[in-house]
C-alpha positions as CSV (number, residue, x, y, z in Angstrom):
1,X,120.8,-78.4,34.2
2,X,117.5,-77.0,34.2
3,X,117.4,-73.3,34.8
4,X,116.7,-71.5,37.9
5,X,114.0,-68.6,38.0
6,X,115.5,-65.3,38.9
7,X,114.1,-62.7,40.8
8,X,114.3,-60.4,37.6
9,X,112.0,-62.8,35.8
10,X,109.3,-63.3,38.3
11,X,109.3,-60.0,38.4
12,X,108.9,-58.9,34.8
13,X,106.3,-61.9,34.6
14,X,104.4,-60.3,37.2
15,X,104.7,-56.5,35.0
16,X,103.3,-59.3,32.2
17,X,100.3,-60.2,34.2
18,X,99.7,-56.7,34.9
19,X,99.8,-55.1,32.2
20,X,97.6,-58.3,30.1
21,X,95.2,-58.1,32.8
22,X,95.6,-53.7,31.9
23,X,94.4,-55.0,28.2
24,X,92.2,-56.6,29.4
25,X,90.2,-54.1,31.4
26,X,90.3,-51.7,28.9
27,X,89.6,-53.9,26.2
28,X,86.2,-54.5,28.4
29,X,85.6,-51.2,28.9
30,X,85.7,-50.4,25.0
31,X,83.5,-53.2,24.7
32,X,81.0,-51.9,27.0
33,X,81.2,-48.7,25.2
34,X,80.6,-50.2,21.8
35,X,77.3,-52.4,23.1
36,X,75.5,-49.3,24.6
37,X,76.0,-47.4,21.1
38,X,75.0,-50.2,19.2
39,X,71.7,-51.0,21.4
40,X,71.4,-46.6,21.2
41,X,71.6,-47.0,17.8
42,X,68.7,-48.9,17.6
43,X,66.4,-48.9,20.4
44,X,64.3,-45.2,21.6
45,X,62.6,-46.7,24.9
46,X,64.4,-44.3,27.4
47,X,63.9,-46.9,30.3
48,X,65.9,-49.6,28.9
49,X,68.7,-47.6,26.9
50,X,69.2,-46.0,30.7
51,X,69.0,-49.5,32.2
52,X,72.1,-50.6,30.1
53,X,74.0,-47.4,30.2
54,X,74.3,-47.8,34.0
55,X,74.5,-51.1,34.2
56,X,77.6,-51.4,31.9
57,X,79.0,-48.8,33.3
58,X,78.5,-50.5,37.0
59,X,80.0,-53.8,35.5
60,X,82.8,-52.6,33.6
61,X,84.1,-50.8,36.6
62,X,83.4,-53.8,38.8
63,X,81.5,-51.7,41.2
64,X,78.9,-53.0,43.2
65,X,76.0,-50.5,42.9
66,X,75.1,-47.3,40.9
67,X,72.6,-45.1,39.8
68,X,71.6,-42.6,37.2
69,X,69.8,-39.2,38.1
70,X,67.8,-37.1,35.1
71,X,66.6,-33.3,36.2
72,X,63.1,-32.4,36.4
73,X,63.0,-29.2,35.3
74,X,59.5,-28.6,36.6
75,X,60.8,-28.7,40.3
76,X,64.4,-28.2,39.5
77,X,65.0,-31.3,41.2
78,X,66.9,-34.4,41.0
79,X,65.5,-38.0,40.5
80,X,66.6,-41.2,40.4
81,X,65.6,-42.6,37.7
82,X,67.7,-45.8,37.2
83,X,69.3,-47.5,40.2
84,X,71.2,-51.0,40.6
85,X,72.4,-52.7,43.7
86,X,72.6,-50.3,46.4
87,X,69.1,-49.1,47.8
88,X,67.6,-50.7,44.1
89,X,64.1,-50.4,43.4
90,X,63.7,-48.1,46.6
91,X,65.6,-45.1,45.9
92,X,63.9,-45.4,42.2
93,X,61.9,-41.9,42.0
94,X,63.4,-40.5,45.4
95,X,63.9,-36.7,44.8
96,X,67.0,-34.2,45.8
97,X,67.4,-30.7,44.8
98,X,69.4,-30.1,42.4
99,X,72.2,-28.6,44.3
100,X,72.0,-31.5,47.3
101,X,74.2,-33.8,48.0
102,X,77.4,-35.0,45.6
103,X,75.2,-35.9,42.9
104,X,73.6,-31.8,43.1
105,X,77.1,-30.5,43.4
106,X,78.2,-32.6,40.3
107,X,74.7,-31.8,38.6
108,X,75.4,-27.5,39.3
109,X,79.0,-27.7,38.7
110,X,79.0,-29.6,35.5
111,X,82.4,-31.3,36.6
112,X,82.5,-35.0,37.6
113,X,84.5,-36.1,41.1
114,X,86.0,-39.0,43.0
115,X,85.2,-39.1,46.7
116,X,87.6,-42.0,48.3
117,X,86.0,-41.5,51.5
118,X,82.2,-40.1,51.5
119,X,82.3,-39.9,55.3
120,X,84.3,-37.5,55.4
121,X,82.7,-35.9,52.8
122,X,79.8,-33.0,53.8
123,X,78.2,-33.1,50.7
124,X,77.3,-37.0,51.1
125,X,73.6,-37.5,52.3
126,X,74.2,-39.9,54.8
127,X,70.2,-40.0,55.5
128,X,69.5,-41.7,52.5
129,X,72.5,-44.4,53.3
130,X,70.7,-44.9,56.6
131,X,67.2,-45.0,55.0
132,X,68.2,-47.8,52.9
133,X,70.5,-49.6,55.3
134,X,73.7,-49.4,52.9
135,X,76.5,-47.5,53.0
136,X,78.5,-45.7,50.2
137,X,82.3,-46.2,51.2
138,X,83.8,-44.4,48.1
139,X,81.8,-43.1,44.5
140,X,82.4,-41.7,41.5
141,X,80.2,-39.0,39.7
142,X,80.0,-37.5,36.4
143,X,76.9,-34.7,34.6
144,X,75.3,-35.3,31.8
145,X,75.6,-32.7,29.4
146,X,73.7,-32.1,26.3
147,X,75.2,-29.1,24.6
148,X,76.6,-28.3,27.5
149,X,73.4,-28.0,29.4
150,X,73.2,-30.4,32.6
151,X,70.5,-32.9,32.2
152,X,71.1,-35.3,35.0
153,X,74.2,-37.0,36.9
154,X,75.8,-40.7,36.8
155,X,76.5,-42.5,39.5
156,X,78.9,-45.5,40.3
157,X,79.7,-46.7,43.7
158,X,82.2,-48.8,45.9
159,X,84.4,-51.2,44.0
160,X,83.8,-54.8,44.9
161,X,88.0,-55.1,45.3
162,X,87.5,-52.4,47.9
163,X,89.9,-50.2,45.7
164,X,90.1,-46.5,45.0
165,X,88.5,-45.4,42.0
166,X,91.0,-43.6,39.9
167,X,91.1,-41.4,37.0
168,X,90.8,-43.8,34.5
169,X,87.5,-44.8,36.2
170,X,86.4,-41.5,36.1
171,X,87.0,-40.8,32.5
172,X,85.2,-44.1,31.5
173,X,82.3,-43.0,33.5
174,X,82.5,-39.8,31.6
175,X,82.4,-41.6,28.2
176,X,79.1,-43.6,29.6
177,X,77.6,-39.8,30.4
178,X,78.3,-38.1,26.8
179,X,76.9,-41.5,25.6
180,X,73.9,-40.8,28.4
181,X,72.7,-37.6,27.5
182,X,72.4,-38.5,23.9
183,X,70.1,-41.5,24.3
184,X,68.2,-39.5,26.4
185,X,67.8,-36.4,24.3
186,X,67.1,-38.9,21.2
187,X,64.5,-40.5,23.2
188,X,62.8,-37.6,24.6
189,X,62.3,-36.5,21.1
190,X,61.1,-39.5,19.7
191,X,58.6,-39.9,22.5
192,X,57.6,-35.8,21.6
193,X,56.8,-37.0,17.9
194,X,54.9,-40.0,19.0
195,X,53.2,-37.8,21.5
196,X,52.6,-35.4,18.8
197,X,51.5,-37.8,16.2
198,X,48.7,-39.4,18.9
199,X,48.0,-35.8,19.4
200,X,47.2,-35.2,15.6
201,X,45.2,-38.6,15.2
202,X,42.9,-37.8,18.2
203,X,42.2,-34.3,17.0
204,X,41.9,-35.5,13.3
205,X,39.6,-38.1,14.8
206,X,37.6,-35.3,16.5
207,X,37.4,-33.3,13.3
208,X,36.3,-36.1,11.4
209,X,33.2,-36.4,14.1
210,X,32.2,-33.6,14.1
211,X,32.0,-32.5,10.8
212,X,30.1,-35.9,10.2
213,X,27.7,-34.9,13.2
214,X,27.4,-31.3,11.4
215,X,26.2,-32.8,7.9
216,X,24.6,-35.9,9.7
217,X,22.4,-32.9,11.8
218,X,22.4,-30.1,9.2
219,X,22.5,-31.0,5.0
220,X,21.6,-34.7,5.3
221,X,18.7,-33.9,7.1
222,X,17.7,-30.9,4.7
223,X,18.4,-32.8,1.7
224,X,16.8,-36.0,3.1
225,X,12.9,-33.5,3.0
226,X,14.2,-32.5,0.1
227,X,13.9,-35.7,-1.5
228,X,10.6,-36.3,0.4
229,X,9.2,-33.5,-0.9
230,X,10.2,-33.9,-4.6
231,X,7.9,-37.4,-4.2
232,X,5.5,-35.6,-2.2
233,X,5.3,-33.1,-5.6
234,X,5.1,-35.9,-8.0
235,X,1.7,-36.7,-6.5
236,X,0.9,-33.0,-6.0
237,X,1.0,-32.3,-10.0
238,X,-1.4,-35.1,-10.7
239,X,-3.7,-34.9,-7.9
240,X,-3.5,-31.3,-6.3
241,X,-2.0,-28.8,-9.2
242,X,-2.9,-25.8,-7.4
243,X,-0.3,-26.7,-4.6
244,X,2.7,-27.0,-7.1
245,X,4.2,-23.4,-6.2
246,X,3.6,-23.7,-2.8
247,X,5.4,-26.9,-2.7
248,X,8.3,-25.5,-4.9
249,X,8.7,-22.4,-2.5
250,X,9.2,-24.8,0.1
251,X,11.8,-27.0,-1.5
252,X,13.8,-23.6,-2.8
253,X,13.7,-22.7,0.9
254,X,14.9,-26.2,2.0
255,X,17.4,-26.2,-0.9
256,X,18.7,-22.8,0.3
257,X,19.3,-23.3,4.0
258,X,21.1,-26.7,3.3
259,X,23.4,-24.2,0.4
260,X,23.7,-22.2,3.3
261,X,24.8,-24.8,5.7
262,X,27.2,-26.7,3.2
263,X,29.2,-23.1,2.5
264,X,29.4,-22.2,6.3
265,X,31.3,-25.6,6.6
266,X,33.6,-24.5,3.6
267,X,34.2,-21.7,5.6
268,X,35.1,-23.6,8.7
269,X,37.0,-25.7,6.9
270,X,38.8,-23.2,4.7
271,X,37.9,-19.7,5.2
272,X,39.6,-18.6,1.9
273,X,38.8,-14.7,3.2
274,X,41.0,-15.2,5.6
275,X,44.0,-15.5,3.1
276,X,43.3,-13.0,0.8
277,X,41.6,-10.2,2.9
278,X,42.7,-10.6,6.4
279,X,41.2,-11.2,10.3
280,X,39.2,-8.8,10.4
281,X,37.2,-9.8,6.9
282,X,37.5,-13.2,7.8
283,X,35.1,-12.6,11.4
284,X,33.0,-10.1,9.3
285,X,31.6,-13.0,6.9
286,X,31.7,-15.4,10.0
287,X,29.8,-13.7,12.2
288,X,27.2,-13.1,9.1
289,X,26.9,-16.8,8.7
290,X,26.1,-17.1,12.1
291,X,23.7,-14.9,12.6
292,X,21.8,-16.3,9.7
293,X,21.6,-19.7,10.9
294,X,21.9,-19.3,14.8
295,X,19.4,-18.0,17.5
296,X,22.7,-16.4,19.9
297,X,23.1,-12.7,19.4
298,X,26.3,-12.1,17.8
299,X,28.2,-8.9,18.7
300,X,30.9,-8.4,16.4
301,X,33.2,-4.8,17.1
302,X,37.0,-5.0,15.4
303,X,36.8,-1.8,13.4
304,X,40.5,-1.0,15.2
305,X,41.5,-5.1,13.6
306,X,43.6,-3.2,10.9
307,X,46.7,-4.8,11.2
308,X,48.0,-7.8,8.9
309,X,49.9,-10.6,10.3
310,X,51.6,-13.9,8.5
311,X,49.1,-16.5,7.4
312,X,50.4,-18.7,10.1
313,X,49.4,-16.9,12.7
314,X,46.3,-15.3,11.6
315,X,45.1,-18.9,10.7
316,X,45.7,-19.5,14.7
317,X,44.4,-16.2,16.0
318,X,41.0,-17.3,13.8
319,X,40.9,-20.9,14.8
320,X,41.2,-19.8,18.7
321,X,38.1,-17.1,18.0
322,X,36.7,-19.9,16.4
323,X,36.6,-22.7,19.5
324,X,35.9,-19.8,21.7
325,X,32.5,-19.2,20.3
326,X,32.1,-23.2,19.4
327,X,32.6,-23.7,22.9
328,X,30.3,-20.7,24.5
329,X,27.5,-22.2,21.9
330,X,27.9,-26.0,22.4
331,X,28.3,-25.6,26.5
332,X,27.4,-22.3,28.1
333,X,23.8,-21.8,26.1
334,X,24.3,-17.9,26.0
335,X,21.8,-15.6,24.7
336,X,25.0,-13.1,23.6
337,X,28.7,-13.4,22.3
338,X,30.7,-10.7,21.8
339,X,33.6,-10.5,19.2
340,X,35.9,-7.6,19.6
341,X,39.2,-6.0,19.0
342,X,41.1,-3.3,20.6
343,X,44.6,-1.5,19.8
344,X,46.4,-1.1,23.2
345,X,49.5,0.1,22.2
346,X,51.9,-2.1,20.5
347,X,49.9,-5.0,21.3
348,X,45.7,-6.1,19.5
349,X,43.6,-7.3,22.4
350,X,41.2,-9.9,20.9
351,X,38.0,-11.1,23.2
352,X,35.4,-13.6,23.4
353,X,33.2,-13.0,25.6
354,X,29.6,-14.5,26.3
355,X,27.1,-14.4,29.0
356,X,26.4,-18.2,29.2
357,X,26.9,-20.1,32.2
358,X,30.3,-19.9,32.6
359,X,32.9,-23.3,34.1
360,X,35.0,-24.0,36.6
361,X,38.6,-23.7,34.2
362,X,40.7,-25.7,37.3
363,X,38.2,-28.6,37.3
364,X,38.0,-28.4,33.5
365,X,42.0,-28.4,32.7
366,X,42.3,-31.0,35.5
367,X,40.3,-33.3,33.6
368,X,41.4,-33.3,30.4
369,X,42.5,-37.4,30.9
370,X,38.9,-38.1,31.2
371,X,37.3,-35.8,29.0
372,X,39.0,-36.3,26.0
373,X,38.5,-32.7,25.3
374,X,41.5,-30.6,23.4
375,X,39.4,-27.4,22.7
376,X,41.3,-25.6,25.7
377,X,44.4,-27.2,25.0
378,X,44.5,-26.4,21.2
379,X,43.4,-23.1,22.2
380,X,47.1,-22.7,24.1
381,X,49.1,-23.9,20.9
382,X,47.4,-22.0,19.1
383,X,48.5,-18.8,20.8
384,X,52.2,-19.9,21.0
385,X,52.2,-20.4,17.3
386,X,50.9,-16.5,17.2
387,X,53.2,-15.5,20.1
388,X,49.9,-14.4,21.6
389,X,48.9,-14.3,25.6
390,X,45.6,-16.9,26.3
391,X,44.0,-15.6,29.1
392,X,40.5,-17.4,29.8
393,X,38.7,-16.2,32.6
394,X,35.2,-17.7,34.0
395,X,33.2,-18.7,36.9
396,X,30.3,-20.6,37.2
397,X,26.9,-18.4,36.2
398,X,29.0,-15.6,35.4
399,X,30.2,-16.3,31.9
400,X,33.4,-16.8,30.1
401,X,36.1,-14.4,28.5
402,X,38.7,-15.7,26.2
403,X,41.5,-12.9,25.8
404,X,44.6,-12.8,23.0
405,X,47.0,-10.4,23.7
406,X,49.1,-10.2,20.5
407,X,52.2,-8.1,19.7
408,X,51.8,-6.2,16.7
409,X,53.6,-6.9,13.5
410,X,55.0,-4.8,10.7
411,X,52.1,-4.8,7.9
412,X,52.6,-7.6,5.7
413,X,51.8,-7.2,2.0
């Protein structure tokens, strides 16, 4: 006789189900978990790796919308940077503080939460529900840390079963954030040595122009009447011998200034002063050179420059003189520069200051995009690798003044 089914077996066939269709879940999850560090593992585009992150995480908990929210520190606020489902493309770059709503109370707390019922919840911005025309029944929410610093918060929101998210839930969601803030700290240092590297190639770029503007201008044209005037005596000698030493003089004086001009480039390049004897030898000889070859008065006062830094940041302090003056001679046409340094305690104020005609510094920083110009902006890294204060003060007709304030530093040997 076949057998009957007892209620004892349908019931441990339904504890079966459950618990394969348990397996099965977190068998899913794990999954999820191992494609978003595989993909991290080999892919540094930010958008994309945040993309998946959410959108596994939004799948695997068979929700039907989510979002991911990444601080800007600038404003202190939160944005949405990734969203799916929901109010989608939207609520992409809407703003919160970062203490607003539940994803601001996650974000400042560092502790994810469940709300079954957001409602009755006070911290739930109902406005943005209504802007959007959706409603968030129930959510889960978890920070992203890095080092235990909050960078953002991860969003996932109403299960399509209409369920309760649970625990479980919430420490999945918590595995997607640890895996969150990694990607993005990994990618926002990748994109600073890309940013970097572009930043080296455009000013490696701009040295390379100018230096081959500075011989194109300066040697190559000396050395090109040079050679004319080494022809030009070839004929003198047969035809016009009494004119020999006056052509000579002139070619020793041609020969000199283009001497002259190659060494001040050295200098530029390399001012090897600067190394062995210091700052303050280093703007003695450049100041020299300049006034031998330019028409600007130079004004040169650093008898209180007796302090020795490292090379690192002497080398910075000079190259910031250095585009200070560059700049007052190649844009303000001023008929005097002024180079000094004074002790004011435990910190050497170093100036630049000319009586040209001055710029409007907003307009000029607010345009560096279409300028192309990094003379003010390598001015500013230079003084953090010197831990020096920039100050640059001008107005237009009226000048500039480039100020360094720099702590003082035990004598080095």
């Amino acid at each position: 006789m076949p057998r009957t089914t007892s209620r004892s077996d349908i019931e441990a066939s339904t504890e079966l189900h459950k618990r394969i269709a348990h397996l099965e879940q977190r068998i899913a999850e794990l999954e999820a978990l191992q494609e978003v560090a595989l993909v991290f593992s080999s892919e540094l585009r930010l958008d994309r790796l945040l993309a998946l992150i959410l959108s596994s995480a939004v799948d695997v908990m068979k929700a039907n919308a989510g979002s991911l929210l990444l601080h800007d520190e600038a404003t202190n606020e939160l944005v949405f940077q990734v969203v799916q489902g929901g109010g989608g493309k939207a609520l992409r770059q809407k703003r919160i503080r970062s203490d607003e709503g539940i994803a601001g109370w996650v974000f400042s707390k560092r502790h994810p939460v469940i709300v079954h019922d957001t409602s009755a919840d006070p911290r739930h911005l109902t406005r943005i529900d209504e802007s959007l025309r959706f409603h968030t029944a129930a959510m889960v929410a978890a920070p992203l840390l890095y080092k235990n610093k909050p960078i953002g918060v991860i969003e996932v929101i109403n299960k399509k079963s209409g369920e309760q998210f649970t625990e479980r839930d919430q420490d999945l969601l918590m595995a997607f954030a640890a895996q969150a803030a990694v990607v993005i700290e990994n990618a926002r240092l990748y994109q600073q040595v890309v940013t970097e590297r572009d930043r080296l190639l455009i000013v490696e770029e701009q040295v390379r122009r100018e230096l081959a503007r500075e011989l194109h201008d300066g040697p190559a044209q000396l050395l090109s009447a040079m050679t004319m005037g080494l022809r030009f005596l070839r004929q003198v000698i047969t035809r016009q011998p009494d004119r020999i030493e006056t052509e000579i003089s002139e070619l020793e004086r041609l020969a000199t200034q283009a001497l002259r001009q190659v060494r001040n480039l050295l200098f530029d390049l390399r001012p090897v002063a600067l190394e062995t004897q210091g700052l303050r030898a280093a703007l003695e000889i450049y100041v020299e050179r300049l006034r031998e070859s330019d028409n600007v008065q130079l004004h040169l006062d650093v008898r209180d420059l007796k302090t020795r830094w490292t090379p690192k940041v002497e080398a910075a302090l000079f190259s910031i003189i250095q585009e200070a003056v560059g700049n007052a001679k190649k844009h303000a046409q001023p008929k005097n520069i002024w180079i000094t340094a004074q002790r004011q305690g435990e910190k050497m104020i170093l100036r630049v200051r000319d009586d040209g005609r001055g710029f409007d510094l907003a307009q000029v920083e607010n345009s560096y995009a279409q300028q192309g110009s990094l003379g003010l902006l390598n001015m500013k890294e230079r003084a953090e690798i010197a831990h020096a204060k920039l100050e640059i003060a001008s107005q237009p007709g009226k000048g500039t003044t480039v100020t360094l304030s720099v702590p003082m530093q035990p004598t080095r040997a």
